[in-house]
N, C-alpha and C positions, 0 to 999 in steps of 0.2 A: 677776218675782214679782208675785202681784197681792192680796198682805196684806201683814203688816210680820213675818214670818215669816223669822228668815234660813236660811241655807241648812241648818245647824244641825239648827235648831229643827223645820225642814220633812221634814230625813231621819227625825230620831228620830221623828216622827208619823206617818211615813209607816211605816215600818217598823214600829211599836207598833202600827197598824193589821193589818198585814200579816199578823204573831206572832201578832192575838187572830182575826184569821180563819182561819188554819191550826189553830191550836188548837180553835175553834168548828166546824169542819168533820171535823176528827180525833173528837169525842168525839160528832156526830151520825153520824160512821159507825159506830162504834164500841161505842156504849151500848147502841144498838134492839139488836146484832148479840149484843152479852154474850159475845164473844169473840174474845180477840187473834190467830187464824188465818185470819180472814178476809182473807184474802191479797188478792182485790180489790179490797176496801178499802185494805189501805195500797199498791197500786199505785197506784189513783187518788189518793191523798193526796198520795203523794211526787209524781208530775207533777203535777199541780195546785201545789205548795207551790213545788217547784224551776221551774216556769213561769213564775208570777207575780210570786216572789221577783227573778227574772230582769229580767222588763219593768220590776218595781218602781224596783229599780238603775238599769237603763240612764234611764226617763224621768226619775228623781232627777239624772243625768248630764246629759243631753242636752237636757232639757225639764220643767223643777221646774214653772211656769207651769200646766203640763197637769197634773201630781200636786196639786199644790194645790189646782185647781179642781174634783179628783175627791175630795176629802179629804171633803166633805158630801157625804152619798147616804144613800137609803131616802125614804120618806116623807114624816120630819121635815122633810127638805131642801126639800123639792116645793115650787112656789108653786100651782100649778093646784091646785083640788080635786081633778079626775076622776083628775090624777097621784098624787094621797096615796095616792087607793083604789087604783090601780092597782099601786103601790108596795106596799103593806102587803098586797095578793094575792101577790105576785108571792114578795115576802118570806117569806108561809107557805109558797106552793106549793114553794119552793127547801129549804126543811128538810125538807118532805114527802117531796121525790126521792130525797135523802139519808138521808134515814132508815128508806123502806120495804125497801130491799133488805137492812138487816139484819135485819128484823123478817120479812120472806122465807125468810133463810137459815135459820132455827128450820124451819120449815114443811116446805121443799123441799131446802134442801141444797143451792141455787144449782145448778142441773145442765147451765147452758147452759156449750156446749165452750172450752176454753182457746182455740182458734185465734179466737172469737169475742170474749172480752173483750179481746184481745189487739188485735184489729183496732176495736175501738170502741176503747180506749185511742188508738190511732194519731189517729182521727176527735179524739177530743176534745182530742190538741195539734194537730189543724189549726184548729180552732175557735178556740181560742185563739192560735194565728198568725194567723189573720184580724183577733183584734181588737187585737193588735200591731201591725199594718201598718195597720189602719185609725185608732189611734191617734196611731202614729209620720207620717202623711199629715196628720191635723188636729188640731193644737194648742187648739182650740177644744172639743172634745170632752165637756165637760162632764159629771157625773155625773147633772145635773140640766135637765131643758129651760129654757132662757133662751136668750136672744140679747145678745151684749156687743153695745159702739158700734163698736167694731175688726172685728166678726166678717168674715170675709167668706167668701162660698160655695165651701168646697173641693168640685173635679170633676174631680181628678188619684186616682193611685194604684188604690184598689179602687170611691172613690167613681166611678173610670167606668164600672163596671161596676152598681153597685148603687146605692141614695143611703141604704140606711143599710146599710153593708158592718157595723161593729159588731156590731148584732144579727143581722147572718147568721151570724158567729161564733159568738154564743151560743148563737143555738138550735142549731147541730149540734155543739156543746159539749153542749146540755142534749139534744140528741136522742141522744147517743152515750153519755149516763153513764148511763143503766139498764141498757147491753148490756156499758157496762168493770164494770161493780160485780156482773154477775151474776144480773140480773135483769129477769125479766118483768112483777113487780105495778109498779114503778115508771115501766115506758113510759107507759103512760095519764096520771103526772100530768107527767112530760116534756111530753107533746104538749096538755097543759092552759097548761104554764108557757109553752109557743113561742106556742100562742093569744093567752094575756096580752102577751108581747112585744110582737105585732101588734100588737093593740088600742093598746099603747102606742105604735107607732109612726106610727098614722093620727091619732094627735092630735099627736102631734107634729109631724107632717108642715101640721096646719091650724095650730098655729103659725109655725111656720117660712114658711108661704106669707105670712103674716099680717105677722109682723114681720121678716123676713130679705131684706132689698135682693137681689135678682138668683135668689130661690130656685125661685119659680114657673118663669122659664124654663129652669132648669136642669132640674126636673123633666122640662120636654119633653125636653130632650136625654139625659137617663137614666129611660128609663121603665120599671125594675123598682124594688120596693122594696125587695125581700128576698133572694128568689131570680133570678137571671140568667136571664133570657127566659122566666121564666114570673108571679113577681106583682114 
């Protein structure tokens, strides 16, 4: 544990998070849409809610340390400046994704084929299996760029492949949720939000070389960032 949180105290927090981001996600699919048939929507909501509900449990089991450490996020949290800004874009751009495909469905009637949402739904629990495994590999993981005094350079699991396997999760999470929800207006700000990612992750990356013992040479040894053999 690394606050004076006991074990307790750390589930019902974690869980009370959990609740208000399911619920916050339910009624930004939900409200733009102004109706309860939008059946791609509560597809997406129930995998998304039974997902992370999932990992939530098991790292509360196996790894509280790592839930704790992820309990502050957004912004507020940030210590960089360029991360606040990057943060509170990133934070719009995410309600935006979510909420144009209801505000879609008015217009067009969502008309792209079941076999298609069906198959982005798949993509976007692999997406988030990526950042399960990339989680369940580094206990260090944070919600927020720092480096502890313990840290040390993980280069096992997905990290040999990529050096920040997480956010490859995400963005084919965020690249596959405008195609599970049924929509087209919402690609463009998908492929805005995977932009932001990046951006976040080249500054991260000059910290980590900065203050992280052993990180520069690992970068040699893993030279993609995001995607496997191409950046």
């Amino acid at each position: 544990m690394r606050s004076g949180l006991s074990p307790n105290e750390l589930r019902e927090k974690a869980l009370r998070g959990q609740a208000k981001g399911m619920i916050g996600l339910l009624l930004l699919l939900m409200l733009p849409a102004w109706a309860l048939t939008f059946w791609q929507a509560w597809i997406y909501w129930m995998l998304f809610s039974v997902a992370t509900t999932m990992m939530s449990l098991y790292f509360l089991k196996h790894d509280p340390g790592l839930v704790e450490s992820r309990l502050s996020a957004g912004a507020k949290a940030e210590r960089e400046q360029n991360q606040k800004v990057i943060q509170a874009m990133a934070s719009v751009v995410v309600c935006a994704m979510v909420m144009v495909p209801g505000i879609e469905r008015h217009f067009t009637g969502l008309p792209l084929p079941v076999a298609l949402v069906v198959g982005a739904d798949i993509l976007f629990l692999i997406g988030l299996w990526i950042v399960y495994l990339s989680l369940r590999e580094n206990s260090h993981a944070s919600s927020i760029i720092e480096v502890r005094s313990d840290q040390p350079v993980v280069s096992t699991g997905p990290y040999s492949l990529v050096r920040h396997p997480m956010y490859s999760g995400c963005v084919l999470a965020f690249l596959a949720t405008p195609f599970a929800l049924g929509s087209l207006w919402a690609l463009p700000v998908a492929i805005a939000l995977s932009v932001i990612i990046a951006v976040r992750l080249v500054y991260e990356e000059r910290f980590l070389k900065a203050n992280l013992d052993g990180y520069e040479n690992y970068t040699g040894r893993v030279r993609c960032r995001l995607i496997p053999g191409i950046w």
